[in-house]
N, C-alpha and C positions, 0 to 999 in steps of 0.2 A: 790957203788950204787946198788940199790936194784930193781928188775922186776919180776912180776911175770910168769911162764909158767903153764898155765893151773891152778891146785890146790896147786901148789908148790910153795916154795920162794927160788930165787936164789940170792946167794949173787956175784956182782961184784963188781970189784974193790977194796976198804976199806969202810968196814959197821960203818956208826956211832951207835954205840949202843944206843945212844937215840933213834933211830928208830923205836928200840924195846919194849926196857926196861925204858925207859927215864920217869919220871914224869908226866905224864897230865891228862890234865881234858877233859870230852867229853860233848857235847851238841849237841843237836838234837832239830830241828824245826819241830814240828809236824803240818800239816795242809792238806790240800787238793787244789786240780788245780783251777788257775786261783783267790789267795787271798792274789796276794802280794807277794807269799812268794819267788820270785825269787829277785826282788826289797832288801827285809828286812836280805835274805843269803848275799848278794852284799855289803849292807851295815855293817854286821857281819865280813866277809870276810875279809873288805878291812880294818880292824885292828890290831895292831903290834900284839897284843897277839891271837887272833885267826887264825885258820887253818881250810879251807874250805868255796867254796861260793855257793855248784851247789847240784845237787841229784848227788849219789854216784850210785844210780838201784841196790845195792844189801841188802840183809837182811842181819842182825846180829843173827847168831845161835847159836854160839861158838864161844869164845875167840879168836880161829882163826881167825876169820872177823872181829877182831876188830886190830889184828893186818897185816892185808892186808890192812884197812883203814887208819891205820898209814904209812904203805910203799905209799899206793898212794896219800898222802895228803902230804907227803914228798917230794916225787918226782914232784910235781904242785908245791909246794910253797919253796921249798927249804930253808923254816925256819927250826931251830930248835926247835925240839918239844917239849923241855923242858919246863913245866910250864904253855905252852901252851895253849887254847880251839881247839880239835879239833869237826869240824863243818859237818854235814853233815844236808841235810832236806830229808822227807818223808812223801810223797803224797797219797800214794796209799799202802793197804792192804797185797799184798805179799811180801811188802818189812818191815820184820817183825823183831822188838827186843823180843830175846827172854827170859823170867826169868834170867836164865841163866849169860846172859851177862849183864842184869840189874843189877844183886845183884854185879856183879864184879866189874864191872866198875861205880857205881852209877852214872848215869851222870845227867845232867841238863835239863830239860826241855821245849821249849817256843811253847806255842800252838796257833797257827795265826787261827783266823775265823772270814770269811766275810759273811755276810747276803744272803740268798739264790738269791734273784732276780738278784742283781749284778754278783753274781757267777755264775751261770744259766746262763747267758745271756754273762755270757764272755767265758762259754764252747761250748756255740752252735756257738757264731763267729770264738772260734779257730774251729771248723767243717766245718764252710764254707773254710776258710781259708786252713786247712791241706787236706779236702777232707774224716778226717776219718768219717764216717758213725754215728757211735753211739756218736761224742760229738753234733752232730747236731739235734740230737733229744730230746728233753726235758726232756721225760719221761728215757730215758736212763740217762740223765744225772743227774736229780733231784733224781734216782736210785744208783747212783755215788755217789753223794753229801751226802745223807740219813746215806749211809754208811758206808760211811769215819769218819761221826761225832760220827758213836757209836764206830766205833775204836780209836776216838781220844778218848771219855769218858774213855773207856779201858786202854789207855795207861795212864791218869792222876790218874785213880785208883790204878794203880800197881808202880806206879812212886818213892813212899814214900814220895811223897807231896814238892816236891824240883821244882816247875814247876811256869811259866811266865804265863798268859793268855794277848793274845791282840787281841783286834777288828782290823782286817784291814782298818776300816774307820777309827781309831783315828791314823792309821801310818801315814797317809798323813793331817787330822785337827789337829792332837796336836802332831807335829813330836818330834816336841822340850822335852816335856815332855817324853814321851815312852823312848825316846832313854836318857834323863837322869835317867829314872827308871831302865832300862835295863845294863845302867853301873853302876850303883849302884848295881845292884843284881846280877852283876855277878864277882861283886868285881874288874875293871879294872883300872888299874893305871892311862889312858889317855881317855878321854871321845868319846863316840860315836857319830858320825856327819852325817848331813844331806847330806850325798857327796861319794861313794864310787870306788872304781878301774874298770876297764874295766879288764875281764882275758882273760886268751886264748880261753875259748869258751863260753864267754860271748855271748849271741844273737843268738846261734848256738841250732838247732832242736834239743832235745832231753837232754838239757842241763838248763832247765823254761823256760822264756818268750823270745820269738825271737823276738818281734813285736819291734818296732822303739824305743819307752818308755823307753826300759832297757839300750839303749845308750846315754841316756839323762845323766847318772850319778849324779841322784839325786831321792828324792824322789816326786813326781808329783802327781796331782790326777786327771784320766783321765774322758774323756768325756763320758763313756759308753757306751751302746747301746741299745737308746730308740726306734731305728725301730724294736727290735724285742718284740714278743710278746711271753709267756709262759701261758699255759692254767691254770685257776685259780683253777682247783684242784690240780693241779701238785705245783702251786705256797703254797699253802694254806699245803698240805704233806709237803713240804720243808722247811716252816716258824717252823712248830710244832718242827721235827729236829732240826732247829738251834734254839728255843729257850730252848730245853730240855738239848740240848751241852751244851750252853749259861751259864746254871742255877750251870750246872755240874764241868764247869774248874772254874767262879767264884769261888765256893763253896772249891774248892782243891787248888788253888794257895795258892802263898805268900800274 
């Protein structure tokens, strides 16, 4: 069994050298807060051949982190990671792939992106909700969002073109469809469904969506939040973003 202390890798017990050295393939959900994408890991996760449903909060710099990523996606799911997808998502800009581990590990990539308003308006209720400061504010967050999108452009330019695009509206109106395109493109022996597991820190702060939703075990489309209001310039910056993203992962997909 394998732990980490600090920077280091300790081995107990008996190491399965799959751990290590073993076969697999990696994927990465690229997106930004509050578009799904804890819902669409959930449903990734909760299939025989995939490994991982949650943010992992660290970058990939070095090969190293990618094989820390293996030991902690081991020790959670106690699959064998032979052959495997191993799964991780990434919301936020310091948690970075770097060349580096790009060129080595070539891995796969799905870019989730929901439309500013809906987005916006589900960061400013998790700010009511958390109490943190800056999702409660518009302009901070339409600032968030803005940003996110040109590093998502970023990562599908350097990808080598091996990349998913999907709208977060069509996960929940054409679930049926996505989720047969997305078994298909990622070559899986058993089809992907509208239904997935409950893990151990499934709902838990710090882990995507805590709110009620994600215990539902399915995919749903929720009711929004039309008591709130986003000032129309802030709205109007945010649409240009996501239609520039928009034009950009089209254009580089499959």
């Amino acid at each position: 069994r394998l732990s980490l202390v600090g920077s280091e890798m300790c081995i107990r017990d008996r190491l399965n050298p799959n751990v290590i050295t073993g076969q697999s393939k990696y994927l990465f959900l690229l997106s930004h807060m509050r578009s799904r994408s804890t819902v669409l890991s959930h449903v990734l996760g909760s299939h025989a051949n995939i490994c991982g449903y949650r943010e992992r909060h660290k970058p990939y710099l070095r090969y190293t982190d990618i094989i820390k990523m293996r030991i902690e996606l081991y020790n959670e799911s106690e699959k064998d990671l032979k052959d495997k997808y191993l799964l991780d998502k990434i919301l936020h800009d310091d948690l970075y792939i770097s060349k580096e581990v790009l060129k080595i590990v070539r891995p796969k990539f799905i870019f989730l992106l929901r439309k500013p308003e809906s987005t916006i308006k589900s960061i400013i209720n998790m700010g009511y909700v958390t109490g943190i400061d800056w999702f409660s504010n518009p302009e901070k967050a339409s600032e968030y969002y803005c940003l996110r999108l040109l590093k998502m452009e970023e990562y599908a330019r350097e990808s080598g073109g091996n990349n998913f695009f999907i709208e977060s509206d069509d996960l929940v109106n054409n679930t049926g469809d996505i989720l047969t395109e997305l078994t298909n493109w990622l070559e899986l022996d058993q089809p992907l469904v509208n239904s997935y597991n409950k893990f151990k820190n499934t709902g838990k702060t710090g882990y995507g969506d805590f709110s009620e939703n994600i215990q539902m075990g399915k995919l749903i489309e929720t009711r929004g939040y039309p008591e709130i209001e986003i000032p129309l310039a802030v709205l109007e910056r945010s649409e240009k973003a996501y239609q520039k993203c928009k034009a950009s992962l089209i254009n580089i997909s499959f």
